[in-house]
N, C-alpha and C positions, 0 to 999 in steps of 0.2 A: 106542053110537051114534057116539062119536067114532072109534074104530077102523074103523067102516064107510065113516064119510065122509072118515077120509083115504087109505083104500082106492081108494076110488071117484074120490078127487082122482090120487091115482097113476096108476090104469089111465087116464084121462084124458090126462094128461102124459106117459107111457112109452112107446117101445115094447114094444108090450106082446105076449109069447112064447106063451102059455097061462099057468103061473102061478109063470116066471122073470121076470123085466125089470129091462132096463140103462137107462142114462140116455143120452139121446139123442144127446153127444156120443160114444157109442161105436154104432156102428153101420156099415153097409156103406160103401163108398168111404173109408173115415176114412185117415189117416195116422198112426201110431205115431211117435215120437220114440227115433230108433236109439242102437244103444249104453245102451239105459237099462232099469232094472227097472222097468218103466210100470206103472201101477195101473188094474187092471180092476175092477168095481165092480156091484152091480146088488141086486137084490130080490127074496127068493120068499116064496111063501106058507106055505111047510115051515121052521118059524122055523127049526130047527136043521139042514138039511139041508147033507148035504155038497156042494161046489162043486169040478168042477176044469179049469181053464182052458188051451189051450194053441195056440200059434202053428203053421202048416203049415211053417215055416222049419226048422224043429228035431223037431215032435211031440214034447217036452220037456213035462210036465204037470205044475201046478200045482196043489194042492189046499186048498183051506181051507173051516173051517164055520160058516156061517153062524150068526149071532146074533142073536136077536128078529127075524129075517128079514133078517137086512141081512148081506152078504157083502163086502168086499174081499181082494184078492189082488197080488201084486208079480208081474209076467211078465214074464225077461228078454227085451229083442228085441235083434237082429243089427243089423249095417252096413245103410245104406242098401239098400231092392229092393223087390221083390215084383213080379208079387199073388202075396197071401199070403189065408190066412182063418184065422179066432179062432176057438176051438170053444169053447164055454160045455155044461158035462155037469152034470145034476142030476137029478132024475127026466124029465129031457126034454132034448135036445140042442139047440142053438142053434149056427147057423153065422152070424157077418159076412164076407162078402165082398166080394172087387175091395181088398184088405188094404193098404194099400203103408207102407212103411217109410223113416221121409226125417230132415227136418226143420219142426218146426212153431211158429208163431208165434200171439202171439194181439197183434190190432190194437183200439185201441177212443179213445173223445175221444167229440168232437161233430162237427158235418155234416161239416168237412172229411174226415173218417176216415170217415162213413158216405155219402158222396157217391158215387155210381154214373155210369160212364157214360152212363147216358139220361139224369142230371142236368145233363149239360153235361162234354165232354172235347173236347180237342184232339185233330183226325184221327180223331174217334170211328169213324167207320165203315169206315176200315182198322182201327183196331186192334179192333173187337172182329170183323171178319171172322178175324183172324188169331190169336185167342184159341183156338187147340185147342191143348189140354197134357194129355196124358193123367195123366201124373205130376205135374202140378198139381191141389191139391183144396181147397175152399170149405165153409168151417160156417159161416153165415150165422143169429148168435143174435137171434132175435124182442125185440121191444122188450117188456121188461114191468117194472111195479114190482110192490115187495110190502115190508112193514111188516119180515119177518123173513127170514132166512137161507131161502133156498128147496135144495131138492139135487134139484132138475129144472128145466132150460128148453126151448124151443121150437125144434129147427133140425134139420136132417141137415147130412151129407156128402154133396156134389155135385163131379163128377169139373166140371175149368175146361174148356167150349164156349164159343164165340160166345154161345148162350143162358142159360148161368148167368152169366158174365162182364159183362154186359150189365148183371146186377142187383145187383152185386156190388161192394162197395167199390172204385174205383179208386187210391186211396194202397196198400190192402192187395195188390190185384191185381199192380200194377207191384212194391211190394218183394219180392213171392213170383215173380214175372218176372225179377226180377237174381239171384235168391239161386238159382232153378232154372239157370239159363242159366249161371252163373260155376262153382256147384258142380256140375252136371249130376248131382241125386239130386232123388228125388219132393220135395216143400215142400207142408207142409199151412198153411194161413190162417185163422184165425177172427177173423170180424169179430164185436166188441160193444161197439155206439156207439148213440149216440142224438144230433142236430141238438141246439145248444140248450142243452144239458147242463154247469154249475159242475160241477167236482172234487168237492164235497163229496160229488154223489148216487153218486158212482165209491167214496167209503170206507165204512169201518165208520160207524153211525150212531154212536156211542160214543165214536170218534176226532172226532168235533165238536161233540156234545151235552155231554161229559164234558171239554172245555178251554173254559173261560172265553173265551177270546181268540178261538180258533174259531168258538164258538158266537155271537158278537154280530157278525161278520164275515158270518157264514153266515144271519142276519136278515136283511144288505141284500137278499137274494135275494128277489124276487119271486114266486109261485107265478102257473102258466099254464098254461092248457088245454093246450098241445101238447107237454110235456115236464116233468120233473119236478124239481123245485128242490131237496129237501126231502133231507139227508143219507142216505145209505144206500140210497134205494130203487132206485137202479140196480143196485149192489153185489148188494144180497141177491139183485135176480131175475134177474142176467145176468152177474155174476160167479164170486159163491161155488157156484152149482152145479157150475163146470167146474175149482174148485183143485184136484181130484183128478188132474186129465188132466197127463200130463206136457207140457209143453213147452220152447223152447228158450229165449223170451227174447218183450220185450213192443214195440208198436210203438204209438204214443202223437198224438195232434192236436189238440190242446184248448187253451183256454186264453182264448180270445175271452170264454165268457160269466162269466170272473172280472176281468172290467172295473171290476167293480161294485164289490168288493172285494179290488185288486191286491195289498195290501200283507200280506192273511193269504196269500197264495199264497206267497211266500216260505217256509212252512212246511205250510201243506195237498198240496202238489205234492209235495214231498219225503215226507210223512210216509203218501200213499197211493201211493208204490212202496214205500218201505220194508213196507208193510201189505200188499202183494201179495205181494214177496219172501215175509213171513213165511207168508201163508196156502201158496204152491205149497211153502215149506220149502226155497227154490234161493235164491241171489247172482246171479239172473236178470239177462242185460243189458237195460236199457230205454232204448231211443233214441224221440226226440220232436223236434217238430216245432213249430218259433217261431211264433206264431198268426201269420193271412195278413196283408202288407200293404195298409191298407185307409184311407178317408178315417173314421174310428171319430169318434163325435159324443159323444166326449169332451167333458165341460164345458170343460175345464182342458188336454184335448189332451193329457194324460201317461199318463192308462188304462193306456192300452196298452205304454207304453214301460215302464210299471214292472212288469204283467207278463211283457214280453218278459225286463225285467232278472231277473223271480223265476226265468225259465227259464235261462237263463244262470247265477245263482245257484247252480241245483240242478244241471247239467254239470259248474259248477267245483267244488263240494259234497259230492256225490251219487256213489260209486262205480260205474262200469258202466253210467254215462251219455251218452247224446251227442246233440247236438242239429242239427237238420236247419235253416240260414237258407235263406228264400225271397224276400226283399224285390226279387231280380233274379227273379225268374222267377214274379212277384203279379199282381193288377191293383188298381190304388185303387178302380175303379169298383167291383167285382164280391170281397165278400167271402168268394166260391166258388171261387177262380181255376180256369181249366179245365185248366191245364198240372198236373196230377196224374202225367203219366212221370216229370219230372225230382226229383216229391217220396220217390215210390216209390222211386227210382234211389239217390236221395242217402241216405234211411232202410237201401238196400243194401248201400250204399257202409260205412254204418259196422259191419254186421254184419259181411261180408266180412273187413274191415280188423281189428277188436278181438274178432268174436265165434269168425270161420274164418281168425282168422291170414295173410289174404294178405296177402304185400308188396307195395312199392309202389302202392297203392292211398290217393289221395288222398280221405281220407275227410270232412275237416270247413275250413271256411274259416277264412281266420283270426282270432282270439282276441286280446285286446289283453293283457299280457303286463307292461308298466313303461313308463317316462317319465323325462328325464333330460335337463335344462335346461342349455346350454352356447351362450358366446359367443348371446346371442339367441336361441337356436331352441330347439325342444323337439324330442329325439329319443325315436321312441316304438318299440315293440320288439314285436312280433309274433308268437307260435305259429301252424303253421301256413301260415307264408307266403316258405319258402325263396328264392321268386323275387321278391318285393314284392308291393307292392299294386298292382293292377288293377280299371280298368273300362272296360271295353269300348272303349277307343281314347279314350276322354275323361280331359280333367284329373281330379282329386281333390277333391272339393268340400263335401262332409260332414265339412266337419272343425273345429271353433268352441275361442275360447282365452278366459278370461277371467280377470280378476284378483280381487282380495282382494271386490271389489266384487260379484261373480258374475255382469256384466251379459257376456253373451257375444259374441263379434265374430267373422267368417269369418276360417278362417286359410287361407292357401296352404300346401297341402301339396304334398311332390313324395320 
């Protein structure tokens, strides 16, 4: 009876061939991660049946056999191109088409990362008329939880129009817009986000039930009809199905609903890239994004600054990190801001720079660095910021000194 019903739960969940099937995120329109032996993956009913897979780029075949129904395989793919199509052989043939071969990213957080043009964007209706990219493509993963590791979710691959764009994360959109336009090869995006959403339900339920410090941190959290608080349940149902799929590197927005508890973020944050690194098996780059400037009804008004600091923290920390400031380009009113190009841009910017090696490509602002008290002044020292510091034609005004006492007092800075 078990066997039957989680039979019946797969054909459900799959696409389903007659009695082969892959997991959703391999399917027609998808993009391949070039240069790589990607893993093809899928299900039959012939527990030991042989499997043999192969790219139209090469018609180069792959074979492997199946185990108590469960098949994977390694298929090398070429430099960036296509279409291409995937032939899947077993007692039945299966073709994906419209193939393309690029680079691909997976984006995920909370609303800022799942935030869509019809949500609210600047010039929205230029830019999603001018959204046709044919070598741009969209896996837009369904929101769902689940108690255990799931190895299906809910999405396809949708070629980027006016019409899928439209519903489609705008952070994710625009960084797959810089990365296509600078590199000129197809760029695949997967967005899996949920509004709302603490770090914790992004990791292993184990990685914060199983540490003390974690776990009473991860108590302030609240449970709410509209999202889920509760360690892991994000993870198992819109994560782990897809660590199989190759990709290039992750694109990150979160960080608002660990308000609650800023100070375990200093090590939750770090400790579920490091937990992703491990499940894809890559030194993935992961670039994120400082939560939005906002008037946050902080008791104490620090919330937020000491999350902001745990992300900082983890750039300076964290190998193969970099992080995206928006406080010029926010709004206090609206903890949505609508200016999502210049975020997309800036997350571009650092892949570009650290991930595709261009030069000269100003990727991050600058970084406070040292401090060094002389004749009265204090001289401060900068990464990042070859030319000084700037804003926008105004003095310098953020800038506070204080002594032994810690009461702080504005400094002039110049």
């Amino acid at each position: 009876m078990k066997k039957l019903l989680g039979l019946l739960l797969l054909l459900f969940a799959t696409n389903s061939y007659g009695e082969i099937w892959l997991p959703s995120i391999l399917s027609d329109n998808m993009v391949l991660q070039q240069d790589s032996d990607v893993t093809i993956w899928g299900w039959t009913t012939a527990t030991s049946e042989e499997i043999t897979v192969y790219g139209t780029w090469n018609n180069e075949k792959v074979t492997t056999k199946a185990h108590q129904g469960v098949w994977p395989l390694q298929l090398p793919t070429p430099k960036a191109g296509g279409t291409y199509s995937v032939m899947v052989e077993g007692h039945e043939k299966l073709e994906l088409t419209n193939v393309l071969i690029g680079e691909v990213w997976l984006g995920s957080g909370q609303s800022n990362m799942q935030w869509t043009p019809k949500n609210g964007l600047d010039n929205v209706e230029e830019e999603i008329e001018n959204a046709n990219f044919p070598e741009i493509r969209f896996f837009q993963v369904a929101q769902r939880i689940s108690d255990n590791p799931q190895d299906q979710l809910k999405g396809k691959w949708e070629v980027c129009t006016p019409q899928t764009m439209e519903k489609f994360s705008s952070v994710a959109y625009f960084f797959g817009r810089e990365l296509h336009q600078n590199l000129g090869i197809p760029v695949g995006v997967i967005n899996s986000s949920w509004g709302g959403t603490p770090v914790e339900v992004w990791l292993k339920k184990e990685l914060i039930t199983d540490d003390a410090e974690l776990k009473k941190a991860s108590e302030k959290l609240k449970e709410v009809a509209w999202w889920p608080t509760k360690a892991g349940l994000a993870y198992n149902a819109m994560i782990h199905p897809i660590t199989k799929f190759d990709i290039a590197g992750f694109i990150w927005y979160q960080g608002e609903s660990n308000r609650v508890n800023p100070e375990s973020y200093f090590r939750s944050f770090p400790l579920m890239i490091k937990s992703w690194r491990e499940e894809w098996g890559k030194d993935l780059p992961f670039y994120f994004v400082q939560i939005a400037p906002y008037k946050y009804d902080d008791p104490l008004g620090t919330d937020a600054a000491h999350v902001r600091d745990a992300q900082l923290y983890t750039m300076k920390n964290v190998a193969k990190t970099g992080m995206v400031v928006t406080n010029d380009i926010g709004n206090l009113e609206n903890i949505h801001p609508t200016n999502k190009q210049d975020v997309g841009h800036r997350l571009g910017l650092w892949a570009l720079a650290k991930t595709y090696g261009k030069e000269g490509v100003a990727y991050s602002g600058p970084v406070y660095r040292s401090m060094e008290i002389t004749n009265k002044r204090i001289v401060l020292q900068f990464n990042h910021a070859d030319k000084g510091l700037m804003k926008k034609g105004k003095e310098l005004r953020e800038f506070y000194i204080a002594g032994e006492d810690k009461v702080f007092y504005p400094a002039k800075a110049k």
